[in-house]
C-alpha positions in Angstrom: 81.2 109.9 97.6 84.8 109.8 96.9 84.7 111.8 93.6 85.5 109.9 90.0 88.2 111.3 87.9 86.3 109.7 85.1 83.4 111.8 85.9 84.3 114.6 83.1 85.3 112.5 80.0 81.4 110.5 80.7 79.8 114.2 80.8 81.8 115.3 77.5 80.9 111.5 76.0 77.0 112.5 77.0 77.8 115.9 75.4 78.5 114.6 72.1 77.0 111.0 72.1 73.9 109.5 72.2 74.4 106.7 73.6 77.1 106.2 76.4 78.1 102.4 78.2 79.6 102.7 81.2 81.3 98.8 81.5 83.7 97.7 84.3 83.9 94.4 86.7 81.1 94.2 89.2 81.4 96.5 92.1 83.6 99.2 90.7 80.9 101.6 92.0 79.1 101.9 88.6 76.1 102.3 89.9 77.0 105.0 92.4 78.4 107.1 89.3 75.7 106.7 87.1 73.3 107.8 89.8 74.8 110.6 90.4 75.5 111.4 86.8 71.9 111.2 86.2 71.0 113.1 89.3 73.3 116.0 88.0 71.3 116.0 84.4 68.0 115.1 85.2 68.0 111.5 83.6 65.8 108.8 84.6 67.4 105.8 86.5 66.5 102.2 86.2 68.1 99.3 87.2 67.7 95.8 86.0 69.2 94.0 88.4 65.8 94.9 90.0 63.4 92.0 89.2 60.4 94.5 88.5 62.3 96.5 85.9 63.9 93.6 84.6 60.5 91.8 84.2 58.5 95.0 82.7 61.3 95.2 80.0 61.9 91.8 79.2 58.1 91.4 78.3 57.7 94.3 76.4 61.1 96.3 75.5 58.8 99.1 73.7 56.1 99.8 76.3 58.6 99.8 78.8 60.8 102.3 77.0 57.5 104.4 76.4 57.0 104.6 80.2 60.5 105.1 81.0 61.2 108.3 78.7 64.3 109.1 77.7 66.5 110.8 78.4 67.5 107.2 80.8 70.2 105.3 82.9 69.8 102.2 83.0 71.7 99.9 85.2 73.1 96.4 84.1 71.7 97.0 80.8 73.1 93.0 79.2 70.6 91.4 81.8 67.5 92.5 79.2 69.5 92.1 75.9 67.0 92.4 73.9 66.2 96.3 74.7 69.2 97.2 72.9 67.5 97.1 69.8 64.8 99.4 70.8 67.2 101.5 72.2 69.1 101.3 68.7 65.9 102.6 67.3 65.3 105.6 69.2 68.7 106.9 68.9 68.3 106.4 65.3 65.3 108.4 65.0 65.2 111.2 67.7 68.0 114.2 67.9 69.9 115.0 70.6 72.9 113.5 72.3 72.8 111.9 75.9 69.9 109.6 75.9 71.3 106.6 77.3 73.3 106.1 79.5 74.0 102.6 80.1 75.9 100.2 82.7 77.0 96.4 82.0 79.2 94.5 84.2 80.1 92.1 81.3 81.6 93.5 78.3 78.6 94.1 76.0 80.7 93.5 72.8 81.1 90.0 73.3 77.5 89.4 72.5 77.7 89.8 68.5 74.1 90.8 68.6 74.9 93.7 71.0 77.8 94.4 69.0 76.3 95.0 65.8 73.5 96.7 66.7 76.1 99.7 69.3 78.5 100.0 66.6 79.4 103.8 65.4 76.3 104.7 67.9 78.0 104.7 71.1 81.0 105.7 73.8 82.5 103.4 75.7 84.4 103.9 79.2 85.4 101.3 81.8 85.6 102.4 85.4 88.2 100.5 87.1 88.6 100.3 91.4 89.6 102.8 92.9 92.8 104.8 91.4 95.5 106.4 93.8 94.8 109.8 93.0 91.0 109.3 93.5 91.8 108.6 96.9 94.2 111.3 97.2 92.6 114.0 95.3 95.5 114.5 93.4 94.4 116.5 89.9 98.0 115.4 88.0 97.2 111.9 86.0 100.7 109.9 86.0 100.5 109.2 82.5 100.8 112.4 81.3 102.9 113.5 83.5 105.8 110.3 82.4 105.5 111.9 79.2 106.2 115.0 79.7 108.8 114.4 82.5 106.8 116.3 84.9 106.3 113.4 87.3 109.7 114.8 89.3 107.4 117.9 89.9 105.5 115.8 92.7 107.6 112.5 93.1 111.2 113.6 95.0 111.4 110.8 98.2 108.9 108.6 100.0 109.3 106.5 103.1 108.8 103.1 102.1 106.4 101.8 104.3 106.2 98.4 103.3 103.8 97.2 106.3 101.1 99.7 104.3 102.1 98.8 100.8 101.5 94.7 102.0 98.3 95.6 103.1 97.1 98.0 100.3 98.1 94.5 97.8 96.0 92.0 100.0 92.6 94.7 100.3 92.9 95.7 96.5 91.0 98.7 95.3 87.3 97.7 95.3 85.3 100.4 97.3 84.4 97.7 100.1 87.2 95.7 100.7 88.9 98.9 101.4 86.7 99.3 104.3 87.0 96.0 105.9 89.0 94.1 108.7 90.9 90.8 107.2 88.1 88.9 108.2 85.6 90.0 106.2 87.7 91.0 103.3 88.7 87.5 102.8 84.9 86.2 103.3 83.8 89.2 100.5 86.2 88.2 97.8 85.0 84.6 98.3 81.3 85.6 97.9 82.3 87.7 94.6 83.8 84.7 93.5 81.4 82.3 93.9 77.9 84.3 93.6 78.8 87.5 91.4 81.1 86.0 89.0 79.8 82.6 88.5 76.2 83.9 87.9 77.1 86.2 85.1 79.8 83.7 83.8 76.8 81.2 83.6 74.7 84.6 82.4 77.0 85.2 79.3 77.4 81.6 78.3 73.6 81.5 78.0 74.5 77.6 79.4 74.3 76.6 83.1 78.0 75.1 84.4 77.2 71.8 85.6 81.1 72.3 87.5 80.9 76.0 89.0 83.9 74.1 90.5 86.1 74.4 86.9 85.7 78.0 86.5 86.3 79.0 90.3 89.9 76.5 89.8 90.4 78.3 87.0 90.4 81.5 88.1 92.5 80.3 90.9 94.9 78.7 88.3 94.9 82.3 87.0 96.1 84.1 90.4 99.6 81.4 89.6 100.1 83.3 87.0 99.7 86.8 87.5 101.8 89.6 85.8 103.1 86.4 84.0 103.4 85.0 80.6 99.9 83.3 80.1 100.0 79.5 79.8 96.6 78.3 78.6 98.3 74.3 77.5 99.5 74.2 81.5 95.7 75.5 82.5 94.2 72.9 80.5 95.7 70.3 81.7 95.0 70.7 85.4 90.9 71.7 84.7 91.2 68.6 81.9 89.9 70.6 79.5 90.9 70.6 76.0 93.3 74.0 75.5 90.4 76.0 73.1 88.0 75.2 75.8 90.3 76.7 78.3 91.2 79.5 76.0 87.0 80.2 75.6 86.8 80.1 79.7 89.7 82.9 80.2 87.8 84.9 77.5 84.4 85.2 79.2 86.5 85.8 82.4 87.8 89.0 80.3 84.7 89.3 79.2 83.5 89.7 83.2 86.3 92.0 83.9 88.0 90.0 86.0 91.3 89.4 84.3 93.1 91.7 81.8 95.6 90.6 79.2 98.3 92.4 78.0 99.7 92.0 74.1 103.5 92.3 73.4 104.9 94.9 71.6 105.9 94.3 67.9 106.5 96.8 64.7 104.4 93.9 62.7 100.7 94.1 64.2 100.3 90.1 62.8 102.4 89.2 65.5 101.0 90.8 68.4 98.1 88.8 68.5 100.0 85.5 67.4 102.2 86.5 70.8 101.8 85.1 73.9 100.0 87.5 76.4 101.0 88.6 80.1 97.9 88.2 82.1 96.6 90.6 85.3 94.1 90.7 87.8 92.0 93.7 87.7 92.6 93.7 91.0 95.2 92.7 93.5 93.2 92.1 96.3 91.2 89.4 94.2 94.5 87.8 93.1 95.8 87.9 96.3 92.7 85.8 98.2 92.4 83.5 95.4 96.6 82.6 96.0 95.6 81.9 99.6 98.0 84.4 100.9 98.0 86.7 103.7 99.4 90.5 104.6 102.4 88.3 106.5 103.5 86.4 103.5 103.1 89.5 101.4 105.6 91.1 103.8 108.4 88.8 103.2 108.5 89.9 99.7 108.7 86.6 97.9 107.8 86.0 94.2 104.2 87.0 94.9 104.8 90.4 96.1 106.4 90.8 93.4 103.9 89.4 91.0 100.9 91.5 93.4 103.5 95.0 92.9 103.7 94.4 89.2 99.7 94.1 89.0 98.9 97.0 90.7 101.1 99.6 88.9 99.5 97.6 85.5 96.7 98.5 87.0 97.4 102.5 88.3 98.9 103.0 84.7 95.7 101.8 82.6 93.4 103.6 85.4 95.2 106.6 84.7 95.3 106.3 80.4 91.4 106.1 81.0 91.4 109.3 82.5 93.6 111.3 80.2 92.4 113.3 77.4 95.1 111.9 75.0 95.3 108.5 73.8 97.6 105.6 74.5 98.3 101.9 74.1 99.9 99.9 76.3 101.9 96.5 75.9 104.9 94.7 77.2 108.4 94.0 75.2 110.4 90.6 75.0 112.8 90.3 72.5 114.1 87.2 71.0 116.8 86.5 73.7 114.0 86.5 76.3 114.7 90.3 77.5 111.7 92.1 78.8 110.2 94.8 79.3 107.4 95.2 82.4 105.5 98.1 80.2 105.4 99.9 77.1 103.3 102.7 76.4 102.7 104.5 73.1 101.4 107.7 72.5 99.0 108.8 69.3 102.3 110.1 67.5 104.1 106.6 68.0 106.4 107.6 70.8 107.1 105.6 73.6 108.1 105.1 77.0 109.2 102.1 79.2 108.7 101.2 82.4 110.1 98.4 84.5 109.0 97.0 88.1 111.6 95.9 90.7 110.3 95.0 94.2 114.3 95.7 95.5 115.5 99.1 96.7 119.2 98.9 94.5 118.9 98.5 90.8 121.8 97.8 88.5 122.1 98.3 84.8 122.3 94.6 84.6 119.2 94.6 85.5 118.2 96.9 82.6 118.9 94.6 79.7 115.5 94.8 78.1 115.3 98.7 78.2 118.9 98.2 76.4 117.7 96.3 74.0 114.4 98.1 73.4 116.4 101.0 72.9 119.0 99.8 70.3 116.2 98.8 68.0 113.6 101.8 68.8 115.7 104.4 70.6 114.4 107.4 68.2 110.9 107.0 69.2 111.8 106.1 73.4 111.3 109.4 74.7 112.2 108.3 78.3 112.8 104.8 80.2 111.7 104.9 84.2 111.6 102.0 86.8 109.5 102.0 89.7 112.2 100.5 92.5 111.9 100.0 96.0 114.3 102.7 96.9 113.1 105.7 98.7 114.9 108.5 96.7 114.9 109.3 93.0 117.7 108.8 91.2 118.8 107.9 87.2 121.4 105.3 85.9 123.2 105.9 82.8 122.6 102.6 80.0 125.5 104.5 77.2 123.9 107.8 76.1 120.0 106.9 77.4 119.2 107.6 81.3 116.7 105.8 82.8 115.2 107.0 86.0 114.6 105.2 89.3 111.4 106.2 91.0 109.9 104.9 94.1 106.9 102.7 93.7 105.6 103.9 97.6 105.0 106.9 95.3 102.1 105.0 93.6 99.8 104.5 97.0 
């Protein structure tokens, strides 16, 4: 088992919590972690996507929890939703931290039920695919390390291998697809689709979809607009749907983990949820079979590598905040003439660093204008601007008395 770095915030969270929700899209390798996690601490392990289990605790939530002592993992927990409120219960009224650990592949605050009955009880982490320094065992976590300006310490020069990088986009970073030919990846992201992700779309909106077919075009309809502005009037009008009815679709598809969205960053808080929002895949691989595109189209670097590049260092840079001990928030910045910014981040003392993504290997300050104008309205709380380029060496431009440093995205897988 390729070891999780989010392995020792969940055993601090089981330290000091009693109950604990490991959430994440479907085939992160929940279930492997929380095995092994309950392994390690002698907890028992259920799963519900077993229909014996399932059946034994939908009947009776109660009996089944009295033959199934805690301390417990169970697996899938949203498929019985009604044991939460036993489980509320007993963490109420027994001591001790640890009890439950829990796994959901759908976001278990979207049920209000849920919701009210886990609030101020429990800790919640997301486990994301695979990260790069999972695979390379590499103990720095990037965040950190941009705010600190450590990050030369281990990024100097990197060939840029773009036949790997292609290929890296098209397989994404679920655990399987990584160990597939093309073949078969493209066949397993069509089956996640259509029996993983419809089920518990179906599953969530406690209604059966009489057109599997709309939600399946509208994730495609998604993949168009990846590490874009979102445009839910555009969606609706190709699934004609009415736009709140599109708007409701894309938020169970949140929900499911299979799309992120990403707030812009304002000083008034009103406005970032009024604000359009940039939407990403939570994984490229997905995005990239449900554009229809292959490792050769990826390799002429057109608008979707691109789009595919920007997603997956979205992706490496929330993957990494949820391993860090410190706490961050994440957004992107457009200003009123339309100048952006790929990524900021903010620390818990309201500091700040931006980061932009070009797929070319020569950037210009012309191409810098949002990081300028970031920086003339926030420049005493940007501790440092950086943009991930597609040049091989590292190297810093000068926009008046700010430097912003060029990295090399190879650098990032």
């Amino acid at each position: 088992m390729i070891p999780r770095k989010i392995e020792s915030k969940l055993i601090k969270y089981l330290d000091n919590f009693k109950i604990v929700v490991v959430s994440g899209a479907r085939q992160t390798g929940k279930s492997t972690l929380v095995k092994y996690i309950a392994g390690k601490r002698g907890l028992n392990y259920v799963s519900f996507d077993t229909a014996k289990y399932r059946n034994l605790a939908s009947s009776d939530t109660e009996v089944f929890l009295k033959q199934q002592q805690p301390p417990i993992a169970i697996d899938e927990v949203q498929k019985v939703p009604q044991i939460i409120e036993e489980i509320k219960y007993i963490a109420d009224n027994s001591p001790g931290n640890g009890q439950f650990l829990l796994t959901g592949s759908v976001d278990l605050l979207a049920s209000p039920r849920i919701k009210e009955s886990l609030t101020g009880r429990v800790a919640f982490i997301e486990l994301f695919p695979f990260a790069t320094s999972e695979l390379k065992n590499r103990e720095y976590n990037l965040i950190d390390c941009l705010f600190d300006k450590t990050i030369f310490d281990w990024i100097s020069s990197y060939d840029i291998n773009i036949e790997k990088i292609a290929d890296t986009l098209w397989h994404g970073r679920f655990p399987v697809p990584m160990t597939l030919d093309r073949e078969m990846t493209f066949s397993w992201f069509e089956t996640y689709i259509r029996t993983r992700v419809l089920k518990d779309f179906n599953d969530l909106t406690q209604k059966s979809l009489h057109k599997a077919y709309t939600v399946e075009r509208l994730i495609e309809l998604l993949s168009y607009q990846t590490a874009s502005l979102l445009n839910v009037s555009n969606i609706a009008k190709d699934l004609k749907v009415h736009p709140m009815t599109a708007k409701n679709y894309i938020y169970y598809l949140e929900k499911l983990f299979i799309i992120k969205q990403l707030r812009p960053f304002y000083r008034n808080i009103g406005k970032q949820v009024t604000k359009k929002t940039k939407l990403y895949f939570i994984d490229t691989g997905l995005a990239a079979n449900m554009l229809g595109l292959s490792v050769e189209q990826l390799l002429e670097k057109g608008k979707a590598f691109g789009q595919l590049l920007e997603n997956f260092i979205y992706l490496e840079l929330i993957k990494e905040m949820s391993f860090s001990s410190q706490q961050y928030k994440i957004y992107y910045y457009r200003d009123d003439k339309a100048n952006e910014i790929d990524f900021i981040i903010k620390n818990r003392f309201g500091k700040f660093i931006a980061i932009e993504v070009k797929s070319k290997s020569v950037v210009k300050p012309a191409d810098l204008v949002g990081i300028k104008s970031f920086y003339n309205r926030y420049g005493k709380d940007l501790l440092y601007a950086y943009v991930f380029f597609g040049g091989s060496e590292v190297s810093a431009l000068k926009l008046g008395d700010l430097t912003v440093y060029l990295l090399p995205y190879a650098a990032l897988f």
